[in-house]
KOLNUKE-853231 format. One record per residue (C-alpha): residue number from 1; residue in one letter; chain; x, y, z. Coordinates in Angstrom, 3 decimals. Example, Ala and Ser with C-alpha at 12.3 -4.5 7.8 and 13.67 -1.06 7.14 Angstrom:
REM KOLNUKE-853231
    i  aa  ch        xx        yy        zz
    1   A   A    12.300    -4.500     7.800
    2   S   A    13.670    -1.060     7.140
This chain:
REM KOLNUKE-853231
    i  aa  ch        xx        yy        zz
    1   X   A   108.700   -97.694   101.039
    2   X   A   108.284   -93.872    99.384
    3   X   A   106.670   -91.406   101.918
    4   X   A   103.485   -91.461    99.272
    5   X   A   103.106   -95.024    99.098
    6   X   A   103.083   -94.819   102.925
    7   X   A   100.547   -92.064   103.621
    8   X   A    97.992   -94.439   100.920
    9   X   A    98.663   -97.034   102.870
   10   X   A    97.530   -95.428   105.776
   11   X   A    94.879   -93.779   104.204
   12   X   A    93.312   -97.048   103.607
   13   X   A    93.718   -99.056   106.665
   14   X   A    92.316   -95.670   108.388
   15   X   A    89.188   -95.957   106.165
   16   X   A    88.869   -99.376   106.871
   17   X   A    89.014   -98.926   110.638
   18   X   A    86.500   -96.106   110.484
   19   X   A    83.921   -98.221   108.605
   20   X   A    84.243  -101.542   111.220
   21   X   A    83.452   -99.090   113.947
   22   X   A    80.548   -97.633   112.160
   23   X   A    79.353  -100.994   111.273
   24   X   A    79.578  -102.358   114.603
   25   X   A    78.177   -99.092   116.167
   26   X   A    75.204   -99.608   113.441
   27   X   A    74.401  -103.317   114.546
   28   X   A    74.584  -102.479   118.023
   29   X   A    71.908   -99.842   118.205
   30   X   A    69.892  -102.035   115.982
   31   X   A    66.880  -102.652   118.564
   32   X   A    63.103  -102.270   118.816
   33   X   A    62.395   -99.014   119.818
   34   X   A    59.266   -96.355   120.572
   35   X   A    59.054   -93.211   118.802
   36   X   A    56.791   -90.038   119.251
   37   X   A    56.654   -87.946   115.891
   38   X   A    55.313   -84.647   117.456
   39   X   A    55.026   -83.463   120.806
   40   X   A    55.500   -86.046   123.640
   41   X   A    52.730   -87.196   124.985
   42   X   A    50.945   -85.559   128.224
   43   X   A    50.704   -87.751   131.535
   44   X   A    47.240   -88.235   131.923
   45   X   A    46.380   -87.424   128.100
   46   X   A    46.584   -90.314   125.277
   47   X   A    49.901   -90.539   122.768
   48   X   A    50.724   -92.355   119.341
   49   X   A    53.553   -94.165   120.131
   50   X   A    55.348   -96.171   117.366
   51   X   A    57.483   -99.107   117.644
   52   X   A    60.432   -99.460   115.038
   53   X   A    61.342  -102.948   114.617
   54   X   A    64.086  -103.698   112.509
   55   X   A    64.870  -107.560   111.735
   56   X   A    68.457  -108.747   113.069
   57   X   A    68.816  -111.911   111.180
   58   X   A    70.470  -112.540   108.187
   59   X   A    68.445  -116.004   107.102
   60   X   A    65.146  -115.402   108.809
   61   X   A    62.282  -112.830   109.222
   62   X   A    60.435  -111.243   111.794
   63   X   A    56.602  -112.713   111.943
   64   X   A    55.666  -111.026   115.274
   65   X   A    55.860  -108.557   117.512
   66   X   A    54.607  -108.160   121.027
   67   X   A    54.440  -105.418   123.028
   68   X   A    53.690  -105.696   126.993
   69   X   A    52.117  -102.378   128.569
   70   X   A    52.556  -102.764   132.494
   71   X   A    49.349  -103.475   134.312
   72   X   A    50.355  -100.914   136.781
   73   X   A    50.356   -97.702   134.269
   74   X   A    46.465   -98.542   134.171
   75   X   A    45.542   -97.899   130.486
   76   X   A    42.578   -98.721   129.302
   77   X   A    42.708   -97.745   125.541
   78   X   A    44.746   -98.852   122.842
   79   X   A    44.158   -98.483   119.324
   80   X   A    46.022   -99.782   116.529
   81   X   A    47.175   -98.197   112.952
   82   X   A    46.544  -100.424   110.067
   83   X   A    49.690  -102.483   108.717
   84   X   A    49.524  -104.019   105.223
   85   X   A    49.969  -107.637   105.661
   86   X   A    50.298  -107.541   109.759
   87   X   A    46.760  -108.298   112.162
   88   X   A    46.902  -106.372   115.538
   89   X   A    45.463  -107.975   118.742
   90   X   A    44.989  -105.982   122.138
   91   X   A    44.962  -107.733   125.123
   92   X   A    43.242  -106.436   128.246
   93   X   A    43.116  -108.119   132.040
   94   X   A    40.151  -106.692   134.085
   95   X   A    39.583  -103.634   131.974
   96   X   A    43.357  -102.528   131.722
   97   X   A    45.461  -102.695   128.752
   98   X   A    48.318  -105.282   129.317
   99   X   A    49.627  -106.176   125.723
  100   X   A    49.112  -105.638   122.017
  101   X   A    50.351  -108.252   119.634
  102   X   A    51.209  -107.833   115.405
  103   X   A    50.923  -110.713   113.932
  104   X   A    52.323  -110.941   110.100
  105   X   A    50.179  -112.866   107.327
  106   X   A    52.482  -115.442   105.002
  107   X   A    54.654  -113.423   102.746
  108   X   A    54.310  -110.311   104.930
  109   X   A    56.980  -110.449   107.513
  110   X   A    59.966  -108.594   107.874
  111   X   A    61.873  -109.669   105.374
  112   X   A    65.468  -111.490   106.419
  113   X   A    68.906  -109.503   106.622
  114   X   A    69.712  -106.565   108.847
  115   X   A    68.216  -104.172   106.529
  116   X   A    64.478  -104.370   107.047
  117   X   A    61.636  -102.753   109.471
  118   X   A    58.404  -102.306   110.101
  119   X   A    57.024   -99.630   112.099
  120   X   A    53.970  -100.478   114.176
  121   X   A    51.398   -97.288   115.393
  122   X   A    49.356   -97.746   119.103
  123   X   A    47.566   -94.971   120.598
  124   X   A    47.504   -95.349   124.278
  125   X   A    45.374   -93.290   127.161
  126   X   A    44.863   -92.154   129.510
  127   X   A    48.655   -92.241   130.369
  128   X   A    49.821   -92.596   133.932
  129   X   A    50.489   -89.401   135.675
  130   X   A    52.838   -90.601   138.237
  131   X   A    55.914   -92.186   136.068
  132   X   A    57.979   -89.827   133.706
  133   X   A    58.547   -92.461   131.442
  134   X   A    56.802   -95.423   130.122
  135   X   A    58.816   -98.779   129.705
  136   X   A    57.231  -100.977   127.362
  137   X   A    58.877  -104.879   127.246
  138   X   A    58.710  -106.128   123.571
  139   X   A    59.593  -109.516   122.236
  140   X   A    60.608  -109.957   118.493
  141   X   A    59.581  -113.779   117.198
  142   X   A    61.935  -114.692   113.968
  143   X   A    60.246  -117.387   111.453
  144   X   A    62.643  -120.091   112.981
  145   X   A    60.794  -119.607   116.524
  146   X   A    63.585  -117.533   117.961
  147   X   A    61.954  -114.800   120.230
  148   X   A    64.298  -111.854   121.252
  149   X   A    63.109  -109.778   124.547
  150   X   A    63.876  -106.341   124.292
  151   X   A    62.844  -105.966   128.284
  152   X   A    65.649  -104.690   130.162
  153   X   A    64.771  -101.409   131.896
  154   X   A    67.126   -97.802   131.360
  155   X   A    70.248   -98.153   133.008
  156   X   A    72.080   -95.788   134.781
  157   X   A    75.916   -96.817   133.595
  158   X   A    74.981   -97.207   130.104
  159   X   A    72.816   -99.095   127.428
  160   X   A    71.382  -102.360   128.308
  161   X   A    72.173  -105.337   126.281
  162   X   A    68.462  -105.519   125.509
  163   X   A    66.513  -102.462   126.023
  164   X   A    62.957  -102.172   126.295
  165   X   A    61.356   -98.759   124.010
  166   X   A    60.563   -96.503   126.328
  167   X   A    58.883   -92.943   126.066
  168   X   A    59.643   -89.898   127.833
  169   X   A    56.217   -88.207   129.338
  170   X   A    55.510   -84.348   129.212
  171   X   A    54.020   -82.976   132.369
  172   X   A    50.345   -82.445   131.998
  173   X   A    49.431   -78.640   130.073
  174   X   A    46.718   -78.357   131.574
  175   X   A    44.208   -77.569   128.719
  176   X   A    43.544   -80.772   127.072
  177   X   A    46.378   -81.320   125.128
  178   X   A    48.132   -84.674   124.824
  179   X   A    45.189   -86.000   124.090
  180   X   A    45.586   -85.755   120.253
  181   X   A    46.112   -89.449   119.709
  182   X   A    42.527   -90.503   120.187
  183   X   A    41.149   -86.825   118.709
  184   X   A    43.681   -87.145   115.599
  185   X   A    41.932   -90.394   114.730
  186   X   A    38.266   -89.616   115.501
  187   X   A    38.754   -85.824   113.415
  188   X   A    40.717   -87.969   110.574
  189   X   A    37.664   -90.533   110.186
  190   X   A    34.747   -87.218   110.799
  191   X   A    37.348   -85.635   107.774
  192   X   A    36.728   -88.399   105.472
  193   X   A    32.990   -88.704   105.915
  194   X   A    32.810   -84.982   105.081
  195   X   A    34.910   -85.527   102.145
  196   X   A    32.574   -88.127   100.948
  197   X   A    29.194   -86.217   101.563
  198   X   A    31.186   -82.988    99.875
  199   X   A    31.987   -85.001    96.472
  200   X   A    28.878   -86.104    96.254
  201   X   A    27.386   -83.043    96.768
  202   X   A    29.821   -81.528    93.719
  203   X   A    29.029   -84.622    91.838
  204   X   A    25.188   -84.355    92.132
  205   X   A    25.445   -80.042    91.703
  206   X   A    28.010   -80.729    88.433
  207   X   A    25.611   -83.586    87.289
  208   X   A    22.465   -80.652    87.518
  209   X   A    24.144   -78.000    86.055
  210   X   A    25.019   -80.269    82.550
  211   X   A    21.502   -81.657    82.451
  212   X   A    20.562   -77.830    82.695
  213   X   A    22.532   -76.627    79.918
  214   X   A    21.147   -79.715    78.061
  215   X   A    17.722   -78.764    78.369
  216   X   A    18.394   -74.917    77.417
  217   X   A    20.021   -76.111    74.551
  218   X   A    16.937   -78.667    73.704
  219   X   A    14.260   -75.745    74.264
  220   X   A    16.388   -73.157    72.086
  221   X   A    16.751   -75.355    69.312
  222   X   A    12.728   -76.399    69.273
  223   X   A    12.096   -72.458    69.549
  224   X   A    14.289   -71.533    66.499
  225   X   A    12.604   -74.739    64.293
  226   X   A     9.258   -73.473    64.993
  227   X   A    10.034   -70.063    64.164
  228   X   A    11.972   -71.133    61.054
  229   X   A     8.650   -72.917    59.850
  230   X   A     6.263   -69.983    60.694
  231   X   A     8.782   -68.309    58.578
  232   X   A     8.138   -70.778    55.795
């Protein structure tokens, strides 16, 4: 075999070996997990945490997702993001937040393959102030009735066969941040009502301003016939 036949040879089987690992590294770390976009969230304050479910089967879809919040972080808000084509459920036991389910509608779920996901947006408060990190236990329900746990908690020697999402906690600022969850979504809907009462406003000033020029027009025309026919 010629040296360059040899070195393409190798060049190949190299490439090949390089993409099984990256494969098999890719369906590995395919899991649910929670994601802060932003700051972390502030013990004691409320965060938007998102889950990122990505669907692990190549015949079936995911139709729901549940996510368990511990009794014992004692949260007592949650509030859901719309998803197109998904209903969101929160469950409470004696006032404390213990669970929030998606369900999807028919047609709607995460669509089969190892391709898909769905990201799902919760604001939670007030956060513990006594953990650094938040575990949150979710279970992934396929169309065929399969339900995966993602529940095991962080390990120390390495990733967990099935971890649970979890979010790091910032320690508490001090000045009200880390609330921003909550306040995001309450100055977002205030936003849009002002928007509303502002184009209406325009709409109503812009509607007043052409009837205006209408009647100007209306009066200078009558004013130049009459003094055309006291002319005549």
């Amino acid at each position: 075999m010629s040296t360059n036949r040899f070195k393409a040879r190798a060049a190949v089987l190299g490439s090949v070996a390089v993409t099984g690992l990256l494969v098999t590294g890719g369906v590995a770390s395919a899991h649910v997990t929670a994601n802060v976009y932003g700051d972390a969230p502030e013990k004691g304050g409320y965060g938007a945490i998102v889950l990122r479910v990505p669907n692990e089967d190549e015949k079936v879809g995911t139709t729901e997702v549940a996510l368990t919040v511990p009794a014992e972080y004692g949260i007592t808000s949650a509030r859901t993001k719309p998803v197109p084509g998904w209903t969101a459920e929160v469950t409470e036991t004696d006032d404390v937040v213990t669970g929030v389910t998606w369900t999807a509608e028919d047609g709607h779920e995460i669509a089969a393959g190892t391709t898909s996901y769905e990201e799902f947006q919760v604001v939670l408060g007030a956060l513990p102030d006594d953990v650094d990190t938040l575990v949150l236990p979710t279970s992934q329900t396929y169309s065929d009735g399969t339900v995966v746990a993602w529940d095991e908690p962080p390990a120390e020697d390495g990733e967990p066969e099935r971890p649970a999402p979890v979010v790091t906690l910032a320690e508490s600022s001090g000045h009200g941040h880390g609330h921003g969850g909550a306040a995001q979504a309450d100055s977002e809907d205030t936003a849009a009502a002002s928007d509303g009462t502002d184009d209406t406003a325009r709409w109503l000033g812009g509607a007043g301003l052409a009837l205006g020029a209408l009647g100007f027009g209306l009066g200078l025309g009558a004013a130049l016939r009459v003094r055309k026919a006291g002319r005549s």
